[in-house]
C-alpha positions in Angstrom: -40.5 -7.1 35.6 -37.7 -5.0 34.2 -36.1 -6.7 31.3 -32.8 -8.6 31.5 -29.9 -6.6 29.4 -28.3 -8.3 26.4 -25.0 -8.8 27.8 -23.7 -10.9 25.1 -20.6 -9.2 23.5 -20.3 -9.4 20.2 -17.7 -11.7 18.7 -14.1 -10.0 17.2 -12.7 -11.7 14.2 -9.5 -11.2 13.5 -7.5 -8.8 11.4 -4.3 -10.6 9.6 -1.6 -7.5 8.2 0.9 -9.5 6.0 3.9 -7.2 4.5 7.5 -7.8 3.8 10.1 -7.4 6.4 12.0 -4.5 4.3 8.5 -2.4 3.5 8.4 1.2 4.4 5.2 0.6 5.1 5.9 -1.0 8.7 6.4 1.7 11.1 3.5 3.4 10.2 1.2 -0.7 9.9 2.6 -1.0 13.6 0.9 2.2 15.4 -2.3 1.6 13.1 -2.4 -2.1 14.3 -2.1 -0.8 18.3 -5.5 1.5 17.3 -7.5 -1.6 15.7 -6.3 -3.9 18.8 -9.1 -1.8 20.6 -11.6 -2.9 18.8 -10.4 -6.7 16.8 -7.6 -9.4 17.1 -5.0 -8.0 15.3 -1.6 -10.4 13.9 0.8 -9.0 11.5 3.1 -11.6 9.5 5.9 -11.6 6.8 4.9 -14.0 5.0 1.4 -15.8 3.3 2.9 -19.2 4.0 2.7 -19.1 7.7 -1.4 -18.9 7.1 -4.1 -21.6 8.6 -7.3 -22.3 7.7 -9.3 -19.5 9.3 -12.4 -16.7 8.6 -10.2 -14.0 9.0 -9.8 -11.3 7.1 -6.4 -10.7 5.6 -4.7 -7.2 4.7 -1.8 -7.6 2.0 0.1 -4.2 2.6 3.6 -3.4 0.7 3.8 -6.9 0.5 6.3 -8.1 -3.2 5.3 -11.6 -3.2 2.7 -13.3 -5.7 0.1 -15.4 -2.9 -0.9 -18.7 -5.0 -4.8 -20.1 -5.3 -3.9 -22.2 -2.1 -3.0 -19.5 0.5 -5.7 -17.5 -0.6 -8.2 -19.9 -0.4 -7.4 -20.4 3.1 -9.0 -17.1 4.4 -12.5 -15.6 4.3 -11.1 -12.3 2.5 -8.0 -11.4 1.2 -7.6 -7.7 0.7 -4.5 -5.1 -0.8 -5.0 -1.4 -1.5 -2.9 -0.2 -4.3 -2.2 3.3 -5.0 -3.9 3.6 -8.4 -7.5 4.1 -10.2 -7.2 0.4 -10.9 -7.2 -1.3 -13.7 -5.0 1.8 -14.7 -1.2 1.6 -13.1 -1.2 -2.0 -12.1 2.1 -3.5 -10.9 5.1 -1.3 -9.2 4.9 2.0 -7.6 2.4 3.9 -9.0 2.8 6.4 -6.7 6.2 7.0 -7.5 6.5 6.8 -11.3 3.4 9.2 -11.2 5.1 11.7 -9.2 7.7 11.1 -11.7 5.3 12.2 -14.3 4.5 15.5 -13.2 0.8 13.5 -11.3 0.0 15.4 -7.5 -3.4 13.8 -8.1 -4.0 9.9 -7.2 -6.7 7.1 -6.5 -6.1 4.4 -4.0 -8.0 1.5 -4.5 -9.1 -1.0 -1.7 -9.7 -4.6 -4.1 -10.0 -8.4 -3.3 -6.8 -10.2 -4.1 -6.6 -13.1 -6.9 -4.4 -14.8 -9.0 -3.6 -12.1 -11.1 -1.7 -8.8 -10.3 -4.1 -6.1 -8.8 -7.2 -7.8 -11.0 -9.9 -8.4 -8.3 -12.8 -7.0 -8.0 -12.8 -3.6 -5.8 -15.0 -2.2 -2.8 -13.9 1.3 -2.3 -11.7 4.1 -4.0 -10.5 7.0 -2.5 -8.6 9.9 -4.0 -6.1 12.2 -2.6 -3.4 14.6 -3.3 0.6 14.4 -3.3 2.0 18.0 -3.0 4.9 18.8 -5.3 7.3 19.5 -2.7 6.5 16.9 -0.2 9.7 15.0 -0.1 9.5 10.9 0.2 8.8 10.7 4.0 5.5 13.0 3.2 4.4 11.5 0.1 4.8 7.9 2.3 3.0 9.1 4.7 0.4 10.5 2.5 -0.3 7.1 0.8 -0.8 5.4 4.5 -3.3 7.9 5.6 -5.2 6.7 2.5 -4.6 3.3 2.8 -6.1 3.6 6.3 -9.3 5.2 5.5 -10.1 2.4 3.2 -9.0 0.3 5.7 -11.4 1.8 8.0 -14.1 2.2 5.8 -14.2 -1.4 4.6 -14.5 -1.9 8.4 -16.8 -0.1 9.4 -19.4 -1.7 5.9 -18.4 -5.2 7.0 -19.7 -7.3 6.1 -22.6 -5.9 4.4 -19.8 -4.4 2.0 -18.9 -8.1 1.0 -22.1 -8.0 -1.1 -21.1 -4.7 -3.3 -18.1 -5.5 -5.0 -17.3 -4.0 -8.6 -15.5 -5.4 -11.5 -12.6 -3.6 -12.9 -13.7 -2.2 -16.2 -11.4 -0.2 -18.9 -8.0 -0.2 -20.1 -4.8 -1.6 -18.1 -1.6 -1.1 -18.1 1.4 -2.9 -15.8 4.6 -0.6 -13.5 8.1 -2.1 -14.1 10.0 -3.1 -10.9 12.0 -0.1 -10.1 15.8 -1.0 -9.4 18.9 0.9 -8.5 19.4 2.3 -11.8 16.6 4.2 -11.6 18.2 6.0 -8.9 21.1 7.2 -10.6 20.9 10.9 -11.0 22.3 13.0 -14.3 25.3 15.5 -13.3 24.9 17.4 -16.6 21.1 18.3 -15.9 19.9 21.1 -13.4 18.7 20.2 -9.5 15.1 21.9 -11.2 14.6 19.9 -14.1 15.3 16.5 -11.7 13.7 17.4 -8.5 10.8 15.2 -9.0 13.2 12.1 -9.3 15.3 13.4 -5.8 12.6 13.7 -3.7 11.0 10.0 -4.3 14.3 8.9 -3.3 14.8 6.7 -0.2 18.4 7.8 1.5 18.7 4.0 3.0 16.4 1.9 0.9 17.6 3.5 -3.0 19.4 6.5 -2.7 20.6 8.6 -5.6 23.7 7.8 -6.9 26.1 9.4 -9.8 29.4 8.9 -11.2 31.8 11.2 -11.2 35.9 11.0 -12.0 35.5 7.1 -11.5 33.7 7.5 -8.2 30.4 6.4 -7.3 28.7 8.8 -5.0 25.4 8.9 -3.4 22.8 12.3 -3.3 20.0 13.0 -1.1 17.3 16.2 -0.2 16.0 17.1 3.2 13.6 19.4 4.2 15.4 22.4 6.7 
């Protein structure tokens, strides 16, 4: 008697991708969401309070709310990856005020979301390189391959992976918020010295500004 095949797929859980509606990170989310559709029920929302009761596993991506006790209770996993060697960099931007440092060298860190700010415990860290002249649009795009290869990863270990989660350990410092005057650009200093600051620089979101003869004018590089 020839033996009966195991026909019985195997069951897909399903992914939830929460960000805000004004992220950057959005049109690159939406073409990764269309590859994981293949393989899992995929939902992406704008906000934690549309959640339910569920096992699902939920990605928080560029997202600039705090999620309470009681929304993340509500899911099996709750998940962010933050561009830092966490606990180092907490908070706003890393990327960005490292690049402003003089940093081409980064962590990204794929972590379990708590109560606190970028304090859970953390699965996987990858690091990875910002060229000094990649210009905003590359240095995005740079953090999303990252941010998918975690996101990947932590996929492709589920859910044995749930079982090997590490404590953050060490010193811990927290980003500021940036805001529009950190966009503002100095007239009396050379395009050299302040080319770091230019190309993190988002034309529509926060473009570079200055004031000049009582105008207020705005500034932006391109690549040719």
């Amino acid at each position: 008697m020839s033996k009966k095949k195991n026909t019985v797929k195997k069951k897909k859980f399903k992914l939830i991708f929460c960000t805000s509606k004004n992220s950057w990170i959005i049109e690159y989310l939406k073409i990764f969401l269309n590859e994981l559709k293949k393989k899992y029920k995929v939902k992406l929302i704008f906000s934690h309070k549309s959640l339910k009761k569920s096992n699902d596993i939920i990605f928080y991506l560029g997202y600039d709310e705090l999620v309470s006790a009681k929304y993340l209770s509500l899911s099996q996993i709750n998940l962010v990856v933050h561009e830092s060697d966490l606990p180092k960099d907490k908070g706003w931007s890393p990327v960005t005020w490292g690049v402003l440092k003089g940093k081409n060298q980064f962590v990204a860190t794929l972590f379990k979301a708590d109560e606190r700010v970028d304090s859970g415990n953390f699965f996987l860290k990858k690091k990875f390189i910002i060229h000094k002249e990649c210009l905003i649009d590359e240095i995005r795009q740079k953090q999303f391959i990252v941010t998918k290869h975690l996101i990947n990863k932590f996929l492709r270990k589920y859910p044995k992976i749930l079982q090997k989660e590490i404590k953050q350990k060490g010193k811990s410092n927290f980003l500021k918020k940036r805001t529009p005057k950190d966009s503002k650009i100095n007239i009396n200093k050379s395009i050299l010295s302040q080319f770091d600051h230019l190309r993190t620089l988002d034309a529509k979101r926060y473009p570079g500004w200055f004031i000049l003869r009582g105008k207020k004018f705005k500034i932006s590089i391109d690549n040719f």
